[in-house]
C-alpha positions in Angstrom: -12.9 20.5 -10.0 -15.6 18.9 -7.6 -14.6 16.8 -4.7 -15.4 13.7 -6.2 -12.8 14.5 -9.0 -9.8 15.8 -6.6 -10.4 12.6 -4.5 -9.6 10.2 -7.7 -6.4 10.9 -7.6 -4.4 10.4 -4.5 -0.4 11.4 -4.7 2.5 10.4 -1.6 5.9 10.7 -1.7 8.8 9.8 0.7 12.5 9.7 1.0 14.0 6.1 2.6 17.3 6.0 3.6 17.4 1.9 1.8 18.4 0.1 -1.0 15.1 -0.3 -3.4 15.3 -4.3 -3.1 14.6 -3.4 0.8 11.6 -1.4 -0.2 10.3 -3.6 -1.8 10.6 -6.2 0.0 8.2 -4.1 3.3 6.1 -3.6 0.2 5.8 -7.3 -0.7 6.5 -9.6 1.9 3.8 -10.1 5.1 6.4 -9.7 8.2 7.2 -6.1 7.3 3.4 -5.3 6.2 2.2 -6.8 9.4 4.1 -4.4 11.4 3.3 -0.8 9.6 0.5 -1.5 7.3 -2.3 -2.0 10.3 -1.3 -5.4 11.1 -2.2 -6.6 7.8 -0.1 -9.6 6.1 -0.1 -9.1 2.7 0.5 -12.4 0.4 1.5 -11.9 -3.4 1.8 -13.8 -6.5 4.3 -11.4 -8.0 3.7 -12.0 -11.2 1.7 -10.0 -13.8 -2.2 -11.4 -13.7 -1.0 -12.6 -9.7 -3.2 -11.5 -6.9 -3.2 -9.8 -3.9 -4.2 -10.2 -0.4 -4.5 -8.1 2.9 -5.6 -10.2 5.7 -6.3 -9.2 9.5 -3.6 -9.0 11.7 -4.5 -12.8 12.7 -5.8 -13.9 9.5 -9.3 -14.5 9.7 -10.3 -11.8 7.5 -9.6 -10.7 4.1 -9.2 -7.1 4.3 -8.4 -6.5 0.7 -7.7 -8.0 -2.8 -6.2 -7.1 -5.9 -4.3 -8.4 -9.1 -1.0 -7.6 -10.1 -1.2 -5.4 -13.4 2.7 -4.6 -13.8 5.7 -5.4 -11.9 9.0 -4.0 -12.2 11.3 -5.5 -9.2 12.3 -3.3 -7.5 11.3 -0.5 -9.2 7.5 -0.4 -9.7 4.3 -2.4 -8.7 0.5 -1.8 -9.8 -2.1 -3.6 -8.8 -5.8 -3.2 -8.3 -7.0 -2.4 -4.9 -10.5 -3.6 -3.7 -11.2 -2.5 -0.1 -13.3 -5.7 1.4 -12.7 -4.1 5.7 -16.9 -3.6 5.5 -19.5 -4.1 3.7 -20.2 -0.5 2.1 -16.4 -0.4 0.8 -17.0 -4.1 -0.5 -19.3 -2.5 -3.1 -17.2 -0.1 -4.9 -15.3 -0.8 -7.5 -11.7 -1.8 -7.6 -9.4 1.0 -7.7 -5.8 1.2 -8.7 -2.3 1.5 -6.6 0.9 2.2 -7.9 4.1 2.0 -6.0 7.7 3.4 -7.5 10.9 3.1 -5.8 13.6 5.4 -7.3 16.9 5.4 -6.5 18.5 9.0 -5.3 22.4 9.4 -4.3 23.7 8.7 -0.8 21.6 5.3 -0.4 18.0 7.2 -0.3 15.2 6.0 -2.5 12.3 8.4 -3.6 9.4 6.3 -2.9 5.8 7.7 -4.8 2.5 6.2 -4.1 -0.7 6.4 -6.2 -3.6 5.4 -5.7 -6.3 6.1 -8.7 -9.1 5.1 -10.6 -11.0 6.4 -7.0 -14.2 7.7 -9.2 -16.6 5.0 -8.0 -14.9 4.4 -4.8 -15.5 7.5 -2.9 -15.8 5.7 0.7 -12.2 3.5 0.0 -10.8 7.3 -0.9 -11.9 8.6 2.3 -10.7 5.8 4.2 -6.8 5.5 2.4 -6.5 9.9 1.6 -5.0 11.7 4.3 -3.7 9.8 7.5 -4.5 6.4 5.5 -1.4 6.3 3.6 0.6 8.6 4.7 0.4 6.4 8.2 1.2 3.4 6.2 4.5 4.8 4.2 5.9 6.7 7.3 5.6 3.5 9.2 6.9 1.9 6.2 9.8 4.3 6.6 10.1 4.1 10.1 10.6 0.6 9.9 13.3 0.1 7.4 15.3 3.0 8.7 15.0 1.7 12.5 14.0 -1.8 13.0 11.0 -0.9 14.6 7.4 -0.2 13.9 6.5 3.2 14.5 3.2 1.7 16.2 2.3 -1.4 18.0 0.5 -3.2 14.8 -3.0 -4.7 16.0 -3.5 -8.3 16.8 -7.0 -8.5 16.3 
C-alpha cells in the first residue's frame, strides 16, 4: 500500500467516562470545542444537508466547513470536512469525518473517529493524522471527565 493510500484512511478511538448526550454535546456545541479543539467554535445546523463551521478562537476566520451527511443524536455524526486554515489546504477537496459514540457498561462511552475520503487531500491528512486528532479527542476527554481543558485554547 503506498503512503498516499494508508493516509486516506485515518482511525481514533477513546474511552469517556460520560453519558453519550454529553459527548455529543463537546462534539456539537462551540463552548466545549472552543476549549479542546484549538480554540475553534464550531456552529452546526444539525440536520441532514446542515453545515458546519470552525471559526478562530475569536471569530474572524473560518477555519473549516462542512455539511452534515448523517446524524444520529447521540450516537453518530458525518459530515464533510474542508480544511480552509491556509491557502494550500483550501484547495483540496473536501474530505469526510465520522464521529460514533457507543455506549459501554459502567458509564463509559467508546468514542471512534474517522476521518476518510483523504485521497486528494494529502496536506489536510498530514495536518489532522497523528497529534491532530488524537490532541483534539484527548482534550475532548480531558474535558468532560475534569472540567478543564487539558490546554489553555488560543485566543487569537
Amino acid at each position: 500500500m503506498s503512503d498516499k493510500k494508508a493516509d486516506s484512511v485515518q482511525l481514533y478511538m477513546i474511552f469517556i467516562k460520560a453519558t453519550p448526550e454529553r459527548i455529543w454535546d463537546a462534539i456539537t456545541k462551540p463552548e466545549d470545542t472552543s476549549q479542546y479543539f484549538h480554540g475553534s467554535h464550531v456552529e452546526a445546523e444539525l440536520k441532514k444537508g446542515g453545515k458546519f463551521w470552525y471559526h478562530s478562537p475569536n471569530r474572524s476566520k473560518l477555519w473549516g466547513d462542512g455539511e452534515v451527511l448523517e446524524l444520529d443524536p447521540p450516537k453518530r455524526l458525518v459530515t464533510t470536512w474542508h480544511a480552509l486554515w491556509d491557502e494550500a489546504t483550501s484547495k483540496e477537496k473536501p474530505s469526510r469525518v465520522i464521529w460514533e459514540i457507543e455506549a459501554q457498561d459502567d458509564g463509559v462511552c467508546k468514542v471512534t473517529l474517522t476521518h476518510d475520503r483523504l485521497d486528494e487531500s494529502p496536506i489536510t491528512a498530514k495536518h489532522v493524522g497523528g497529534a491532530g486528532w488524537n490532541g483534539v479527542i484527548s482534550g475532548m476527554k480531558t474535558l468532560i471527565e475534569t472540567g478543564a481543558p487539558m490546554r489553555n485554547p488560543p485566543q487569537k
